[in-house]
C-alpha positions as CSV (number, residue, x, y, z in Angstrom):
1,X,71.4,124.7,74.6
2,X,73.9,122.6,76.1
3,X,73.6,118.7,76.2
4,X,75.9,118.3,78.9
5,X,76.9,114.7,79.5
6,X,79.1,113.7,82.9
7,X,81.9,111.9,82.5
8,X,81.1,108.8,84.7
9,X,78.0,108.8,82.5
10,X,80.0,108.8,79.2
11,X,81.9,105.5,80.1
12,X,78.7,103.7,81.1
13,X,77.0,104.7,77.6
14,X,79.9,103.4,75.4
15,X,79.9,99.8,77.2
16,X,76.6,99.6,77.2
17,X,76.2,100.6,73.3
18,X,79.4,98.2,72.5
19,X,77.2,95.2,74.5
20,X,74.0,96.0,72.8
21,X,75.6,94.8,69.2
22,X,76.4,91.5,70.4
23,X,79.0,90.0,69.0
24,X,78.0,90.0,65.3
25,X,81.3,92.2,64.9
26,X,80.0,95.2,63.2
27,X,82.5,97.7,64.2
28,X,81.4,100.4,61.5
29,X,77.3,100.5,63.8
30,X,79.1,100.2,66.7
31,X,81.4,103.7,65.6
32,X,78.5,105.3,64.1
33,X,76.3,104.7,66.8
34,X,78.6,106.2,69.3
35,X,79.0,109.0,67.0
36,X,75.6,109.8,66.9
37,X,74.8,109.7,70.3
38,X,78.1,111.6,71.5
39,X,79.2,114.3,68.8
40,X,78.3,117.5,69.7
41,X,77.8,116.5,73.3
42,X,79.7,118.6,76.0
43,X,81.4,116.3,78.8
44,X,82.0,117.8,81.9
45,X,85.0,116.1,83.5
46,X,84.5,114.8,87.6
47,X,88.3,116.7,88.4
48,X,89.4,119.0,85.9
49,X,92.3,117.8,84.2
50,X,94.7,120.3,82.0
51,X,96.4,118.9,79.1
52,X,95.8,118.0,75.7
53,X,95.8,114.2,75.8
54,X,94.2,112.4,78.6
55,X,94.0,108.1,79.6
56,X,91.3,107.1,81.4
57,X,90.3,103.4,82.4
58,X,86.7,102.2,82.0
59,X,85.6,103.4,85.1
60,X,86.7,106.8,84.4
61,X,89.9,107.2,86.4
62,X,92.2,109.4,84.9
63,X,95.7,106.6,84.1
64,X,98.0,109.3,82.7
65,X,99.7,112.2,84.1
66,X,97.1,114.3,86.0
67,X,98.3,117.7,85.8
68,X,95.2,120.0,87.8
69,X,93.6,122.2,86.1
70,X,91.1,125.1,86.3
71,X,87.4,124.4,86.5
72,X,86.3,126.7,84.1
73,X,88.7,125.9,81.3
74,X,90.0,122.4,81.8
75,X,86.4,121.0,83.3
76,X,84.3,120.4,80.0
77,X,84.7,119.9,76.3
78,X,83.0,119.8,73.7
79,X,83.4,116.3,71.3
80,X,83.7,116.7,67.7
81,X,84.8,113.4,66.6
82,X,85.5,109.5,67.7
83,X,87.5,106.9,66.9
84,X,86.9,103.2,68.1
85,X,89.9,100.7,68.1
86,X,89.9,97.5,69.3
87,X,89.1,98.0,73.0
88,X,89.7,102.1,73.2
89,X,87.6,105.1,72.3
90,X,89.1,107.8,71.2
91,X,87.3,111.4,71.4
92,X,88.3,114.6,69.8
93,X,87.6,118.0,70.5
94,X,88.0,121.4,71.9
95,X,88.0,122.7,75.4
96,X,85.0,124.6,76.5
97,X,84.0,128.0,78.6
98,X,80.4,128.7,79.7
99,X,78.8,132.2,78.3
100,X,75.8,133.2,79.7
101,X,73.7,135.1,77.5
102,X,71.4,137.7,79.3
103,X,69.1,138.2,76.6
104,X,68.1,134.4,76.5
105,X,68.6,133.5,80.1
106,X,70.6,130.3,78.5
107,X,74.2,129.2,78.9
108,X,75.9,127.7,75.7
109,X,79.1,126.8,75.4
110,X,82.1,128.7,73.8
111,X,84.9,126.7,72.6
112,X,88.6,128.1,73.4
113,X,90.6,126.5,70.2
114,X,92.3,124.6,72.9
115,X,92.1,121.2,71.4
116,X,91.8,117.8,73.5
117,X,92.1,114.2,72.6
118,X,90.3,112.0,75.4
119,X,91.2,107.9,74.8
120,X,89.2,105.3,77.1
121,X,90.4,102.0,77.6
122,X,87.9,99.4,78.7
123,X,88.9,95.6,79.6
124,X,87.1,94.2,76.5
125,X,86.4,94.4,73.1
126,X,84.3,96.6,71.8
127,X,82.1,96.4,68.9
């Protein structure tokens, strides 16, 4: 089953993680603790945007090139790794396609080797 996880969602959950530490400076928790709660996790995307590196400011708005893309490819992904620097997150990981599966009456996700790097820049330190 698919833990689906919008977008608007996803920025809200990192600052309020970063802000739960505090500032004792523990940058390793604060990494690990977003790792936990966000690898595996597919984020579904408000616009779909196609290309393989995308900007976004904390409040989700895409700052780099926006190139439209299709719904069913270039909406989702699937997040296999991140990276915290300074005040940016960075997210790894592969572009997504639903397949429905008849025999279960579920929906999982089927990734399309089409790999995507997602970086999110708030206004403040994090961690």
């Amino acid at each position: 089953m698919k833990r689906y996880l919008p977008f608007y969602l996803l920025t809200t959950l990192i600052a309020s993680m970063c802000a739960a530490q505090g500032s004792s400076g523990k940058t390793p928790t604060v990494e690990q603790d977003l790792k936990s709660q966000l690898v595996g996790r597919v984020i579904k995307l408000r616009v779909p945007a196609a290309g393989s590196k995308l900007n976004f400011d904390s409040s989700g708005m895409l700052v780099s090139k926006f190139e439209p893309g299709i719904r069913g490819v270039d909406g989702e992904f699937q997040i296999s790794s991140v990276k915290l620097r300074k005040n940016v997150v960075v997210l790894h990981g592969e572009r997504g396609i639903d397949i429905y599966d008849p025999a279960k009456h579920s929906v999982s996700i089927g990734a399309l080797s089409l790999p995507v790097r997602i970086a999110i820049e708030f206004n403040f330190r994090l961690g």
